[in-house]
N, CA, C and O of each residue as an XYZ file, in Angstrom:
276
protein
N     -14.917      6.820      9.634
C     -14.064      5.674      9.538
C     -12.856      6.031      8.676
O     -12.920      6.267      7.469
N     -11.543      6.047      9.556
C     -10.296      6.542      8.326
C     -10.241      5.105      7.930
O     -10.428      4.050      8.537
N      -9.737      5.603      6.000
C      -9.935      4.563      5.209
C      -8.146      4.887      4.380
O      -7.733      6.044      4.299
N      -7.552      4.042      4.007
C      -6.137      4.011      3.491
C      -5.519      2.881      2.378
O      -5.371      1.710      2.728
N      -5.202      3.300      1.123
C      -5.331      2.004      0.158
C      -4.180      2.703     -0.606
O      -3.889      3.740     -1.202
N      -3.612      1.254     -0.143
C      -2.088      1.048     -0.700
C      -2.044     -0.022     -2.080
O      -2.499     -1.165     -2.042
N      -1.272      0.723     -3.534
C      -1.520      0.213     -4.244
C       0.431     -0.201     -4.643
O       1.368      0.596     -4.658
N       0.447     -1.520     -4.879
C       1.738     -1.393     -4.666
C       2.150     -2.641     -5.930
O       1.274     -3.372     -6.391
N       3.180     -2.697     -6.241
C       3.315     -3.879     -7.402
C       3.462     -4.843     -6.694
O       4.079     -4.913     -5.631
N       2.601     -6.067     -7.548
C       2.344     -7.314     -7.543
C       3.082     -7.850     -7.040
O       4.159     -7.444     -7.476
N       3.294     -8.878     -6.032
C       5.120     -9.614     -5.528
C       5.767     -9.122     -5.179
O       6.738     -9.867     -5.046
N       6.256     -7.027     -4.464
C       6.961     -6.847     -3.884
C       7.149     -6.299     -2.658
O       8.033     -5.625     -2.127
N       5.559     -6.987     -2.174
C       5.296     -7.078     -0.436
C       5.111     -8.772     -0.160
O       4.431     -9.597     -0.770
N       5.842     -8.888      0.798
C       5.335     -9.991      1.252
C       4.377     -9.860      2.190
O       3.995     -8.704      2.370
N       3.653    -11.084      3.130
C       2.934    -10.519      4.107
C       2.990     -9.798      5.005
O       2.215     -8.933      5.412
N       4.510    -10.360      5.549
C       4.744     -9.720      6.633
C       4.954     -7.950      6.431
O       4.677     -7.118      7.295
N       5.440     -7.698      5.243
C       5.399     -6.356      5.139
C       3.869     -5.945      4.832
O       3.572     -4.836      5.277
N       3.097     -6.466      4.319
C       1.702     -6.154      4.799
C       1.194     -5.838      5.853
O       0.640     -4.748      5.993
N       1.262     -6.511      6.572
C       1.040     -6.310      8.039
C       1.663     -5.228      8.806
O       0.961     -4.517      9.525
N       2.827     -5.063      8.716
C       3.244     -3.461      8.853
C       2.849     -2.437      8.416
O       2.832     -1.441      9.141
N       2.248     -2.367      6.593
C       1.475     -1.502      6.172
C       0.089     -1.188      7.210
O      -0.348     -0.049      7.371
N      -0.352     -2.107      7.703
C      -1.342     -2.454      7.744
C      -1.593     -1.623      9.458
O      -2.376     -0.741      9.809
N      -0.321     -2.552     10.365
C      -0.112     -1.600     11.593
C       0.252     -0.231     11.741
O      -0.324      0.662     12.363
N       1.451     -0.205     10.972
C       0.965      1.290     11.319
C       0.751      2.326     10.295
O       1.322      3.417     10.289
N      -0.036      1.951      9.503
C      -1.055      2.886      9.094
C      -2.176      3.112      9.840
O      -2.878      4.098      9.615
N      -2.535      2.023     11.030
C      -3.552      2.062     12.308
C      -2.877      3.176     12.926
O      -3.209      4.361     12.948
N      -1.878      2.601     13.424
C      -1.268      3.724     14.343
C      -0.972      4.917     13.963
O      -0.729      5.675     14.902
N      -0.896      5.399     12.851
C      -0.963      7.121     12.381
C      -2.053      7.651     12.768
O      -2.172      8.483     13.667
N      -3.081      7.087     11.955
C      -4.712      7.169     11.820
C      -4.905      7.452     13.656
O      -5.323      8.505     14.137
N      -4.525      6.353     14.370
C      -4.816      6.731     16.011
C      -3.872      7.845     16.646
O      -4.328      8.756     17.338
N      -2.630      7.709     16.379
C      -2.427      9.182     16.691
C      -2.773     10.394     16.059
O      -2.426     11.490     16.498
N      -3.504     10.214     14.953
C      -3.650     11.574     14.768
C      -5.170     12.007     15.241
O      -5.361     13.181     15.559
N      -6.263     11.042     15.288
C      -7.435     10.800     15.691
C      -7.630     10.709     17.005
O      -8.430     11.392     17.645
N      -6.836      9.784     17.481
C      -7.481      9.346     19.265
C      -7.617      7.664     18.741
O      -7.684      7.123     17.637
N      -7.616      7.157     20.228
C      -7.808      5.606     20.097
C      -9.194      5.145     19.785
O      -9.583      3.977     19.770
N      -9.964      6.346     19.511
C     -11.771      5.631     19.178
C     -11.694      5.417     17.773
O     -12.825      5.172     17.355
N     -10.588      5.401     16.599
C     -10.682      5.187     15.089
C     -10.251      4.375     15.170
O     -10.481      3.802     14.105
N      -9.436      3.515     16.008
C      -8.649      2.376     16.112
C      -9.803      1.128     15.283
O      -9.420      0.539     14.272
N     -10.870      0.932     15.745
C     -11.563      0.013     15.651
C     -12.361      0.038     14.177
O     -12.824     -0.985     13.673
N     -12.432      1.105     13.685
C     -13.303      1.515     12.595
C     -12.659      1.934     11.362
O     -13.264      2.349     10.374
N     -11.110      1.775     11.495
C      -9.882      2.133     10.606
C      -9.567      0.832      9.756
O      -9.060     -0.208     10.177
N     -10.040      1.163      8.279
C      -9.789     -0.181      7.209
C      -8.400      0.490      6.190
O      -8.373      1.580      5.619
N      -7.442     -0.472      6.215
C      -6.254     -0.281      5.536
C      -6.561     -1.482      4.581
O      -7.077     -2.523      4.990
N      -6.154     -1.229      3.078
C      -6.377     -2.101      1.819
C      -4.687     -1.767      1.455
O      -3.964     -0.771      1.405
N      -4.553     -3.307      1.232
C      -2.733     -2.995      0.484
C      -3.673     -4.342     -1.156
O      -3.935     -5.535     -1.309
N      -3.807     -2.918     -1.996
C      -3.989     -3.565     -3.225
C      -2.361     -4.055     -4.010
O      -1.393     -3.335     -3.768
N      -2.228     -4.965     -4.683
C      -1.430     -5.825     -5.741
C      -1.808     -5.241     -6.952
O      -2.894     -5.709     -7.293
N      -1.168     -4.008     -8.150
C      -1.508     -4.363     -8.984
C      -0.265     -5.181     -9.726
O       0.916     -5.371     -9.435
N      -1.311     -5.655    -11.068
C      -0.686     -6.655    -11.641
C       0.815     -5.790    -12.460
O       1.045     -4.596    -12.268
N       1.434     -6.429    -13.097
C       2.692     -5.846    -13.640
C       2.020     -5.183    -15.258
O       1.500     -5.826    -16.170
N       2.282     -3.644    -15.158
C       1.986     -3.428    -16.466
C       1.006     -2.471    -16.247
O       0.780     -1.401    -16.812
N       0.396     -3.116    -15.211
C      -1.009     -2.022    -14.740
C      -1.346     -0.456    -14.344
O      -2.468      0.027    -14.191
N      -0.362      0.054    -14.249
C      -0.433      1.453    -14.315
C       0.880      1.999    -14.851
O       1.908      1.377    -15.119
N       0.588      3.463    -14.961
C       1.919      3.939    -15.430
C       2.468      5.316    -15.027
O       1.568      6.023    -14.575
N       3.763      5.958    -15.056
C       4.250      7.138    -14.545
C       4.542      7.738    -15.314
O       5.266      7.095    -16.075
N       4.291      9.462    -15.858
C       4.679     10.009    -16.954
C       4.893      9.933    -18.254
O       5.731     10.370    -19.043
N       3.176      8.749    -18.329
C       2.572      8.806    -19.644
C       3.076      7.619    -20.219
O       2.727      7.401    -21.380
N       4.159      6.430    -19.413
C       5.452      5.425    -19.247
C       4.297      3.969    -18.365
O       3.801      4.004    -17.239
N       4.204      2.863    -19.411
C       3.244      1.632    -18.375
C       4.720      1.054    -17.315
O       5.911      0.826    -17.524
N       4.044      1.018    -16.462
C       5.253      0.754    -15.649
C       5.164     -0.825    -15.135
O       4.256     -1.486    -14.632
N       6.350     -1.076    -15.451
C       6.726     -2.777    -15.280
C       7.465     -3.267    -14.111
O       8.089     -2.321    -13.631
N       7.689     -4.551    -13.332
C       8.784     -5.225    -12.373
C      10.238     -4.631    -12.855
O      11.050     -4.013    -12.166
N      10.352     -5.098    -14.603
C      11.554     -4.982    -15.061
C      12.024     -3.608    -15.130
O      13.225     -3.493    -15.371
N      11.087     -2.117    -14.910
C      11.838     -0.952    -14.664
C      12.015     -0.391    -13.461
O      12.658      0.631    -13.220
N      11.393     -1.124    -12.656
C      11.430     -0.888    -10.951
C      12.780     -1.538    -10.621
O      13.439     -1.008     -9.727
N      13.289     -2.667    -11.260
C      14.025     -3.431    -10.545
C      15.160     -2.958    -11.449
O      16.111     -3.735    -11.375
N      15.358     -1.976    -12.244
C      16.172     -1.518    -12.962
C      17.112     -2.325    -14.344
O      18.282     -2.134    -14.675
N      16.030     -3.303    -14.967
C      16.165     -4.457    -15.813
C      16.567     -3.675    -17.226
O      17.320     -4.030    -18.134
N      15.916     -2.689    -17.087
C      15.700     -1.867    -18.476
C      16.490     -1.412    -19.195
O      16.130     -0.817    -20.211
């Protein structure tokens, strides 16, 4: 079962861009597989919260993504 988990900040997917994550990350997974993973292929678009992880030792915030800083 290909498995795919998107971790992305909190509020800057909406659904509909979910759902694109969501399609074609199917559709990679099936072209690169064949159409029998189609059905058994789970895509996760995790939210973390603001603050929640960090880059080069740096907690990373909305306000340095969005260039507030």
């Amino acid at each position: 079962m290909p498995f795919a988990n998107f971790k992305v900040p909190a509020g800057t997917v909406n659904a509909e861009d979910k759902k694109k994550i969501i399609e074609r990350t199917t559709e990679l997974y099936v072209e690169i597989f064949g159409e029998r993973v189609r059905a058994t292929t789970v895509v996760l678009v995790d939210e973390v919260v603001d603050g929640g992880w960090g880059v080069a030792g740096n907690v990373l915030t909305a306000a340095i993504l969005n260039g507030d800083t």
